[in-house]
KOLGU-4560 file (N, C-alpha, C; in nm, 3 decimals, padded with zeros to 5 digits):
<recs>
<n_xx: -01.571 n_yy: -00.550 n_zz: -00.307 ca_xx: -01.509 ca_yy: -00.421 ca_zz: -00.291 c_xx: -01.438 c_yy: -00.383 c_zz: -00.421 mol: A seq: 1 type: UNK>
<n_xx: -01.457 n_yy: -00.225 n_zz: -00.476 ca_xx: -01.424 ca_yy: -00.199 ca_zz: -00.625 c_xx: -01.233 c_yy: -00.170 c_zz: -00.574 mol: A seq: 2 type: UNK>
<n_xx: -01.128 n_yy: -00.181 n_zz: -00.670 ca_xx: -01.020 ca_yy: -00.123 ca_zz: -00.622 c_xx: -01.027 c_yy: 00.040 c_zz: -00.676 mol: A seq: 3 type: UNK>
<n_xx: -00.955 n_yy: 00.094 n_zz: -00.578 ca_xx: -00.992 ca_yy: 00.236 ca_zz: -00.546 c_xx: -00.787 c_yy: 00.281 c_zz: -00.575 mol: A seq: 4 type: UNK>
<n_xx: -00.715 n_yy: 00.182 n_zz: -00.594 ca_xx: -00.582 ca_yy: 00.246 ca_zz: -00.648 c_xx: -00.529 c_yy: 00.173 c_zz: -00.764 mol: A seq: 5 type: UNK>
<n_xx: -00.465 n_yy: 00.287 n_zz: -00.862 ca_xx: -00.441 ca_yy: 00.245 ca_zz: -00.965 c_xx: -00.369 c_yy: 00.187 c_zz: -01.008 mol: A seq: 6 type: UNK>
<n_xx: -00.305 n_yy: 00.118 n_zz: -01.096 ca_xx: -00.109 ca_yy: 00.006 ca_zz: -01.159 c_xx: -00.049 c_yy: 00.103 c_zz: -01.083 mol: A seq: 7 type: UNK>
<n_xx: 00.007 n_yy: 00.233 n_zz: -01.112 ca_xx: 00.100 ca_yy: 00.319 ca_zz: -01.121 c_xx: 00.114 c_yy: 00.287 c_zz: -00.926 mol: A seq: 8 type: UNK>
<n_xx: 00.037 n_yy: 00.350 n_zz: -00.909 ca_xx: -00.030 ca_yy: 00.334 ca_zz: -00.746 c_xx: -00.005 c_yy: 00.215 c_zz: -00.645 mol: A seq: 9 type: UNK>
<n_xx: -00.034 n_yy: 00.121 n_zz: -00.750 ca_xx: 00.001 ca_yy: -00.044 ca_zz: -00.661 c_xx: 00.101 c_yy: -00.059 c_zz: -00.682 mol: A seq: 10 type: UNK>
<n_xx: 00.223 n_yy: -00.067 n_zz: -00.806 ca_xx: 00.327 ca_yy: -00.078 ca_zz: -00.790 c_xx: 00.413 c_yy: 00.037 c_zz: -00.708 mol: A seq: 11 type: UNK>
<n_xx: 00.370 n_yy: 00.133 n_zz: -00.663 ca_xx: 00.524 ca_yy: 00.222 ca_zz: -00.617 c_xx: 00.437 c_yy: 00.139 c_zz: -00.463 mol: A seq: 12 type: UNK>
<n_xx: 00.350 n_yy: 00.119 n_zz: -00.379 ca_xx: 00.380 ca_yy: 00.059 ca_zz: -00.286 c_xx: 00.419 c_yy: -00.063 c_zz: -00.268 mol: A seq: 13 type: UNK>
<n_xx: 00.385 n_yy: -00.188 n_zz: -00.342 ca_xx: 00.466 ca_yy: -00.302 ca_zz: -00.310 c_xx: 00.617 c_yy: -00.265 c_zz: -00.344 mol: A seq: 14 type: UNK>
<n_xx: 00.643 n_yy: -00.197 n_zz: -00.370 ca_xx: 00.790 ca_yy: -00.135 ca_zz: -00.413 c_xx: 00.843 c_yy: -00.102 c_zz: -00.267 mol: A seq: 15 type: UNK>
<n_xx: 00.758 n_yy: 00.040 n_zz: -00.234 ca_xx: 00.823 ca_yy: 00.081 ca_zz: -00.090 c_xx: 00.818 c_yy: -00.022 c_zz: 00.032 mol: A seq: 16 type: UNK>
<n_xx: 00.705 n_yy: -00.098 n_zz: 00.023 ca_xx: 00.628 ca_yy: -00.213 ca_zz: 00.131 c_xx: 00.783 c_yy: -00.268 c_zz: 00.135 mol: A seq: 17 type: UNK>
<n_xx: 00.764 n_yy: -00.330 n_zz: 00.027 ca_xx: 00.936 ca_yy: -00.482 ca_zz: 00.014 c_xx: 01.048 c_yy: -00.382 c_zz: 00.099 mol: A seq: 18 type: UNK>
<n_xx: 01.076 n_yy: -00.241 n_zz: 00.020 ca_xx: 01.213 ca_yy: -00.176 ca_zz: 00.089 c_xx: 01.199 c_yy: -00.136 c_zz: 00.244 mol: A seq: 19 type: UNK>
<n_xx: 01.112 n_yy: -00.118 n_zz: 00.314 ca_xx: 01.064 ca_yy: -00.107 ca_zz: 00.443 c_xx: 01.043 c_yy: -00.209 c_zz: 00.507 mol: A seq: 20 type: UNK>
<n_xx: 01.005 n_yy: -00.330 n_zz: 00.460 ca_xx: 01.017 ca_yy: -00.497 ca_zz: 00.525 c_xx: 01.152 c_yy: -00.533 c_zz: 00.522 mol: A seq: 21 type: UNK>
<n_xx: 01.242 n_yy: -00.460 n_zz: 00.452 ca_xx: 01.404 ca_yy: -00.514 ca_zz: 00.402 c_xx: 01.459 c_yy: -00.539 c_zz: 00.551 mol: A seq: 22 type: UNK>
<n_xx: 01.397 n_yy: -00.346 n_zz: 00.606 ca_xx: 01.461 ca_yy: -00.319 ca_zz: 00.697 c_xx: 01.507 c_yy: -00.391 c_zz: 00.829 mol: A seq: 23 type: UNK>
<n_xx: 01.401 n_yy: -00.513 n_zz: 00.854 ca_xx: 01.421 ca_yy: -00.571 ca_zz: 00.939 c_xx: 01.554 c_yy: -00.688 c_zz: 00.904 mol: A seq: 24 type: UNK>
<n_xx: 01.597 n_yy: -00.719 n_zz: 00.794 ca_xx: 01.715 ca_yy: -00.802 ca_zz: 00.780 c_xx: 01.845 c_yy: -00.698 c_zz: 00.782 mol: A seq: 25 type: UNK>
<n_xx: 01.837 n_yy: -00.537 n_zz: 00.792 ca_xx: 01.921 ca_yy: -00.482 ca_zz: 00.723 c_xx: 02.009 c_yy: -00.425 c_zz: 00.840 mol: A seq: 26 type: UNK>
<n_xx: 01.865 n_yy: -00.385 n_zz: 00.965 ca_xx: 01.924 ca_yy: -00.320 ca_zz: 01.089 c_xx: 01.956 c_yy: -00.429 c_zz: 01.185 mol: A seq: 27 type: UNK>
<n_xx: 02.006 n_yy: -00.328 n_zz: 01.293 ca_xx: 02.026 ca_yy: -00.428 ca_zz: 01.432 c_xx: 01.955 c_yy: -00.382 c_zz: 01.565 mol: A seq: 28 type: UNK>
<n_xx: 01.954 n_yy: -00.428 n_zz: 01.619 ca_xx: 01.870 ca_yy: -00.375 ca_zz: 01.752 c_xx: 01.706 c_yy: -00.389 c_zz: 01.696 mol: A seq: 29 type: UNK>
<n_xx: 01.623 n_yy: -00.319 n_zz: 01.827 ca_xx: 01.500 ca_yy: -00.315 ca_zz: 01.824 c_xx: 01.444 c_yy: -00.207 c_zz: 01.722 mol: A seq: 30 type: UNK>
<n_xx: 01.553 n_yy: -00.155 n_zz: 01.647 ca_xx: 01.473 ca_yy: -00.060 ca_zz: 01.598 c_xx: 01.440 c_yy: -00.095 c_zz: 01.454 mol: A seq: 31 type: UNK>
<n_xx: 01.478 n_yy: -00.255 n_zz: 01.404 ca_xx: 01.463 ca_yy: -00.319 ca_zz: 01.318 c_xx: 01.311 c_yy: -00.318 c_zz: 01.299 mol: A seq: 32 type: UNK>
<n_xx: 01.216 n_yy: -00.331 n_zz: 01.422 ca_xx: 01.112 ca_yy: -00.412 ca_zz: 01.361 c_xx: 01.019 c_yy: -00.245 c_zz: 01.310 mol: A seq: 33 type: UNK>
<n_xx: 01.077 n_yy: -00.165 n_zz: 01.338 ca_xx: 00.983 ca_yy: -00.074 ca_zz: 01.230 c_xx: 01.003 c_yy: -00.096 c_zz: 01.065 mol: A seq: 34 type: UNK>
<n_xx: 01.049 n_yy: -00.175 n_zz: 01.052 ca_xx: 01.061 ca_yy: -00.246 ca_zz: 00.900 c_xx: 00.915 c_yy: -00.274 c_zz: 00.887 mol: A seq: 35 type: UNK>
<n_xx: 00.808 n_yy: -00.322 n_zz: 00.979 ca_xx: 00.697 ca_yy: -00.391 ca_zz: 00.975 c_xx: 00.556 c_yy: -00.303 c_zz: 00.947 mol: A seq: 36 type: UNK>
<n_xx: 00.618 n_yy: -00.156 n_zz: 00.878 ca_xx: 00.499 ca_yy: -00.068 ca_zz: 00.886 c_xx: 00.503 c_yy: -00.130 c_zz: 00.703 mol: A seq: 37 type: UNK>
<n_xx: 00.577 n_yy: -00.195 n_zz: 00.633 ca_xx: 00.610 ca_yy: -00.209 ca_zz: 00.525 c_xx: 00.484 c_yy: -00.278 c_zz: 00.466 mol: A seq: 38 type: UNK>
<n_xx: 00.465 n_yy: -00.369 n_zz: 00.585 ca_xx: 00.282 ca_yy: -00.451 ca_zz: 00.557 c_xx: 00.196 c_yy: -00.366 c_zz: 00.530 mol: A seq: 39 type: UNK>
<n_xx: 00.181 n_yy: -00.243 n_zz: 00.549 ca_xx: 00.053 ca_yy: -00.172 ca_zz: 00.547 c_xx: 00.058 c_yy: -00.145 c_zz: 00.370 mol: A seq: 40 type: UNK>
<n_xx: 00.159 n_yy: -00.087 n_zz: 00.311 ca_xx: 00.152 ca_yy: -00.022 ca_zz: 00.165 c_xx: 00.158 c_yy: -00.174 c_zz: 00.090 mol: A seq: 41 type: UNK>
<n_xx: 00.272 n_yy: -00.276 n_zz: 00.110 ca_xx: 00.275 ca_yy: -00.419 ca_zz: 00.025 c_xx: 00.101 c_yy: -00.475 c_zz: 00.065 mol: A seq: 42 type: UNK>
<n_xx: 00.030 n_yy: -00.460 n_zz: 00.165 ca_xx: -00.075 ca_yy: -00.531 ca_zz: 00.142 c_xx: -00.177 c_yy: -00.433 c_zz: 00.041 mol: A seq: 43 type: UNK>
<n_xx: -00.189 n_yy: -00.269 n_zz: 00.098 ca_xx: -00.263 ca_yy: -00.233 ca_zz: 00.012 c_xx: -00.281 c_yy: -00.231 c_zz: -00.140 mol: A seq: 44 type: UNK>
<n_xx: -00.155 n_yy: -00.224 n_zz: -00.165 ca_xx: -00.052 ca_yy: -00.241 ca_zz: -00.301 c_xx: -00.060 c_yy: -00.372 c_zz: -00.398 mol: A seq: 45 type: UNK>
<n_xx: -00.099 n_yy: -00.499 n_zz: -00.289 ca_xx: -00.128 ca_yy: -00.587 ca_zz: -00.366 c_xx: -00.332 c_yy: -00.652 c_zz: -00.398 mol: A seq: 46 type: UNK>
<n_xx: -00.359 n_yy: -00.601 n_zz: -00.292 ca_xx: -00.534 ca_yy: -00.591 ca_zz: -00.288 c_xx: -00.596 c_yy: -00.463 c_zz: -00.368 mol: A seq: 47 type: UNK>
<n_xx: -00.504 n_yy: -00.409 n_zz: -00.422 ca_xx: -00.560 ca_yy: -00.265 ca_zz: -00.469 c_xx: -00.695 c_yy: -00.195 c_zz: -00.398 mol: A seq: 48 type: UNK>
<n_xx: -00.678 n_yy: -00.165 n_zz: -00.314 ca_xx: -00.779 ca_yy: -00.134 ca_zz: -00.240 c_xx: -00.672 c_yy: -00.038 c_zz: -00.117 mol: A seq: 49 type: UNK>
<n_xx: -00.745 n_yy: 00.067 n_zz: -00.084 ca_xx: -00.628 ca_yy: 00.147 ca_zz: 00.006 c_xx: -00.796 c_yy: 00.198 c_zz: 00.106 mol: A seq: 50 type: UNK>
<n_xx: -00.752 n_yy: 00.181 n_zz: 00.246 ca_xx: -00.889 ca_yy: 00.271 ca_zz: 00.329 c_xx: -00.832 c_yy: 00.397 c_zz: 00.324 mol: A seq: 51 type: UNK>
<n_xx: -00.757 n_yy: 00.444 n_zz: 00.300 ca_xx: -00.773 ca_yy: 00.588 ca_zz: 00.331 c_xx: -00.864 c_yy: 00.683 c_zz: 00.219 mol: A seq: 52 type: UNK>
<n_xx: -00.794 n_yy: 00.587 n_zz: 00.068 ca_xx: -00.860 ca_yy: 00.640 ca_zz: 00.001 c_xx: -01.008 c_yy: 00.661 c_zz: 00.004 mol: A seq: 53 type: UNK>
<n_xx: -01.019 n_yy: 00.522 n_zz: 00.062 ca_xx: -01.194 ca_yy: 00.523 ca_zz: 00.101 c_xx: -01.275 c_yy: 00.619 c_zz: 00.128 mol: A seq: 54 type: UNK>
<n_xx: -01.202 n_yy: 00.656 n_zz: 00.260 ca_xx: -01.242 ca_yy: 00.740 ca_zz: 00.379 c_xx: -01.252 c_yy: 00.877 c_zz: 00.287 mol: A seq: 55 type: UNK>
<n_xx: -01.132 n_yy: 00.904 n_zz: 00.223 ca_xx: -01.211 ca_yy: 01.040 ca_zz: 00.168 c_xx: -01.228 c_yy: 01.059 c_zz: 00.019 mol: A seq: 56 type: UNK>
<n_xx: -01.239 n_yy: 00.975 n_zz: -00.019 ca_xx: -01.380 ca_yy: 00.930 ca_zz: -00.160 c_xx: -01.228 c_yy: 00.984 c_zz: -00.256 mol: A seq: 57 type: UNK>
<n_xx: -01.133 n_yy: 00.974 n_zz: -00.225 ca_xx: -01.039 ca_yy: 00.917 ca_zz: -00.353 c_xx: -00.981 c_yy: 00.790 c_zz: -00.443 mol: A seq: 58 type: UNK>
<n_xx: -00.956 n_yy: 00.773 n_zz: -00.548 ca_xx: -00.935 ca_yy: 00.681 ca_zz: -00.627 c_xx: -00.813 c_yy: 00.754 c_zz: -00.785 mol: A seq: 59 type: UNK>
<n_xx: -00.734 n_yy: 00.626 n_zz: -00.776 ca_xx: -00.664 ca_yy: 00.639 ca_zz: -00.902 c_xx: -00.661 c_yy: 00.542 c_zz: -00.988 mol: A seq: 60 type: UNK>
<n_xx: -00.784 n_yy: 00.482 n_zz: -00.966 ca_xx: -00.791 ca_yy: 00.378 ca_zz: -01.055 c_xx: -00.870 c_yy: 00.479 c_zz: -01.198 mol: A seq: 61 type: UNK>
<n_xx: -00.821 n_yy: 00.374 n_zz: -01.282 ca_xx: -00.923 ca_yy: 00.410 ca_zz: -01.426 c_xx: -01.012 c_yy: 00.370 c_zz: -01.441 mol: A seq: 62 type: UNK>
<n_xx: -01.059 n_yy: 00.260 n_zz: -01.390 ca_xx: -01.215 ca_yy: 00.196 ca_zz: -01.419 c_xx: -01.313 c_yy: 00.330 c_zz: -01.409 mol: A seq: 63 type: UNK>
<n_xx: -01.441 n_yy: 00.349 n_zz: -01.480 ca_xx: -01.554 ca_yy: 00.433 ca_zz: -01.403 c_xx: -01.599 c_yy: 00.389 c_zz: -01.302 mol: A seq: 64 type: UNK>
<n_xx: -01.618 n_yy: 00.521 n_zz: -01.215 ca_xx: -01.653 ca_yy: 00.428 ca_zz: -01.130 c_xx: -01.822 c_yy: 00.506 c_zz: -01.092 mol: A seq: 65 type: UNK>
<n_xx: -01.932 n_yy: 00.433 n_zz: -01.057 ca_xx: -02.052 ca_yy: 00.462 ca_zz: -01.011 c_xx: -02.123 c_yy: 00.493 c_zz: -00.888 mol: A seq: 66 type: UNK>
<n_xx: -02.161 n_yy: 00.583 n_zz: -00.891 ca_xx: -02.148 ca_yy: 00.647 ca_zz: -00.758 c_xx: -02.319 c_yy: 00.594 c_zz: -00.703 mol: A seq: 67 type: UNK>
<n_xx: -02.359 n_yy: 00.507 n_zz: -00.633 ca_xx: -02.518 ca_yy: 00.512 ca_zz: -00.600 c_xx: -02.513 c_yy: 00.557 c_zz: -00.480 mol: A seq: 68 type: UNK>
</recs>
């Protein structure tokens, strides 16, 4: 699989991912574990690879990329 997001791109989500995973040490109650949507951007963020972008044929990566 080619990565389809770019440095700039991968770092601001493992950025937001970590501050949205915080959340679960930060709050109280049940409403802590929405800290856990934080997995979705830290994983895409670190696989450089995002499906949404997929889905509608965007990319910020710099590589060329080849379309067959």
């Amino acid at each position: 699989m080619k990565p389809n997001a770019g440095q700039i791109d991968r770092v601001v989500r493992v950025i937001v991912g970590l501050i949205l995973l915080s959340l679960i040490f930060i709050l109280d109650g049940n409403v802590r574990w929405w800290g856990l949507i934080g997995l979705g951007p830290l994983l895409t963020g670190l696989a450089g690879r995002c499906p949404a972008y997929s889905l509608f044929g965007i990319s910020t990566c710099r590589l060329p990329r080849k379309d067959s």
